[in-house]
C-alpha positions, 0 to 999 in steps of 0.5 A: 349665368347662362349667356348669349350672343347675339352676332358673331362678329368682331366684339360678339366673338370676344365677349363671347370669350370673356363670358366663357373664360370667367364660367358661364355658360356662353350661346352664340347665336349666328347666320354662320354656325357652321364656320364656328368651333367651340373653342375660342382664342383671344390675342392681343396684337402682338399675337400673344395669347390671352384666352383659350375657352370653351363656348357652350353652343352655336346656333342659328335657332333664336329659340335655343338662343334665347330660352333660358338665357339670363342676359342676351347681348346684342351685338349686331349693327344698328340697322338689324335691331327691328328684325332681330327684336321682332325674332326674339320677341316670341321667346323672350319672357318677363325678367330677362336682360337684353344688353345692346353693345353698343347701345346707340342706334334707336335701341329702346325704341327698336325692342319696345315691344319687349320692353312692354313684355317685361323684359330689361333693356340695357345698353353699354355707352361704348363698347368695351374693348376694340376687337378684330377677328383674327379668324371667324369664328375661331379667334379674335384680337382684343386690342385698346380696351377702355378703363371704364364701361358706363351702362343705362338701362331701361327700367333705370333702377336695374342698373347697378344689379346689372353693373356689378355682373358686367364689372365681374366678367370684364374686370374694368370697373362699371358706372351705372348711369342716370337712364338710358337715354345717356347711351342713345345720345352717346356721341360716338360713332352717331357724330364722329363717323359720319362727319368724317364720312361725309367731309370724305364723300360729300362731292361724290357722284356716281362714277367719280373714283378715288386714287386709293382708300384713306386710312379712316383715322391717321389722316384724319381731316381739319374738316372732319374735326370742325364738322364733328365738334359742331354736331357735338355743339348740337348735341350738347344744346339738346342735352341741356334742353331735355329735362333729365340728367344727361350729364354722362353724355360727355362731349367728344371734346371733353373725351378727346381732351380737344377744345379746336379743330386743330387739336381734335385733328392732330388727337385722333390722327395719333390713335395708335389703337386704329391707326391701320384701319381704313375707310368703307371704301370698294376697289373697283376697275380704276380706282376706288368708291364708297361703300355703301353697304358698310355698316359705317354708312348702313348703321351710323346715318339712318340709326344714328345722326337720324335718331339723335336729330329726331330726338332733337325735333322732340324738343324743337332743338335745331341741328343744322350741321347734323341735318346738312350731313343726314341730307347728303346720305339721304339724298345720295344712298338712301331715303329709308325709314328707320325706327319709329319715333312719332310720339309727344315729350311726356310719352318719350320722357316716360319711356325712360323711367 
């Protein structure tokens, strides 16, 4: 198969990789084609190393990318979808498949116009595996890889054809869900990064700085758990108001195996898999500030919580714990529109079929 990636980061370099080692033919479509070899390396964090391969080509064309390619995985941040859609949209054709990973962020609704062209959309749950660049371009760490990867796609009947691809080139088994609208609702990084984001920054002004920057999971607040597990509550309601099977839209309770706050603090502060990572934070003369242009904020305010609450407004479903964290970003960063989602429950509930 010939593949290609959208994204030069963390997870596009390692699939890139995996795609590569099992023999197909990988493209990697980046801004920095000239900071990238051919071969590639993947480590595990003990720096042991697991893949040594061979990418095909590295451009920055979206012609060269995307002619030819039998899936096209997308792995950039949420907020690029439009303009990456809008760039593929002139080479793309009938048949081929564009995966989002992850596929949250307002996806379908960012690449309809490709969807309308013939093409079939498809979007992992989570990603697959932590990655983390050990050096751009060059090498790349695989850390806490998940033992399941769940996909939607839009047609819904393309899903099991398309999970029997992924589940080879992984090697962890695949679950084709109902349609597409489980991943858009998944409450990962949409729910649990800005709630702690916000239970970090909410007395923020401008000005005000902080004696160091947080380790994002390992200290992990009491507030964070109680603000997230509401939104969760939230999400769970909408779900059971759409009529669709959305029972794959698992509850980060159940995920965490955390049923309060107390223990939904003590589960993800003990994550050994993101113990070290810190918070989106900018050192600057004195102290520490938000960083604003992280995707953290850039990606899982406007094209996640947002996406999940004007999902909710489709249905009239209230959200008072999602909007009261959607108006502290939108007042304090940004008051930008994202996708657009204007239209009735038949037209969005058809999108899905």
């Amino acid at each position: 198969m010939n593949v290609t990636i959208i994204g030069g980061g963390n997870i596009g370099t390692l699939m890139a990789a995996e795609a590569a080692d099992k023999g197909h033919t990988v493209t990697v479509c980046t801004s920095k084609p000239d900071l990238w070899k051919k071969e590639i390396e993947v480590y595990d964090s003990d720096d042991n190393l697991l893949i040594s391969t061979q990418i095909s080509k590295i451009t920055s064309s979206m012609k060269d990318a995307v002619s030819g390619a039998d899936h096209i995985w997308v792995t950039v941040p949420g907020e690029a979808f439009m303009d990456i859609a809008a760039r593929m949209l002139p080479y793309a054709i009938k048949g081929q498949k564009i995966g989002i990973i992850p596929g949250f962020g307002g996806a379908e609704f960012a690449f309809k116009k490709l969807i309308d062209k013939g093409c079939i959309l498809y979007g992992f749950q989570r990603v697959h595996s932590i990655a983390r660049l050990k050096e751009y371009g060059k090498a790349v760490y695989q850390l806490g890889r998940k033992h399941k990867i769940e996909i939607g796609s839009i047609p819904a009947s393309n899903v099991s054809d398309i999970c029997d691809f992924i589940e080879e080139i992984f090697n962890i088994p695949c679950v084709s869900l109902p349609n597409y609208l489980s991943v858009s609702l998944t409450p990962s990084n949409p729910i649990l990064h800005t709630s702690r984001l916000y239970s970090m920054f909410k007395d923020y002004t401008p000005g005000k700085k902080y004696d160091r920057n947080f380790l994002f999971y390992k200290e992990w607040s009491l507030e964070a758990s109680k603000l997230m597990i509401s939104c969760d509550d939230e999400l769970q309601l909408l779900c059971k108001t759409i009529p669709m099977n959305l029972d794959n839209v698992h509850s980060l309770k159940d995920y965490y195996e955390s049923y309060t706050a107390e223990d939904m603090q003590r589960k993800i502060s003990s994550l050994d898999a993101v113990k070290n990572l810190k918070s989106p934070m900018t050192e600057v003369e004195g102290g520490w500030i938000p960083n604003f242009n992280s995707r953290y904020f850039r990606t899982d305010f406007p094209y996640g919580i947002n996406v999940i609450i004007k999902i909710a407004d489709i249905f009239n479903v209230d959200t008072p714990t999602m909007d009261e964290i959607w108006s502290w970003y939108r007042d304090l960063v940004s008051n930008e529109e994202t996708v657009d989602m204007d239209m009735s429950v038949n037209e969005f509930l058809k999108l899905y079929q």
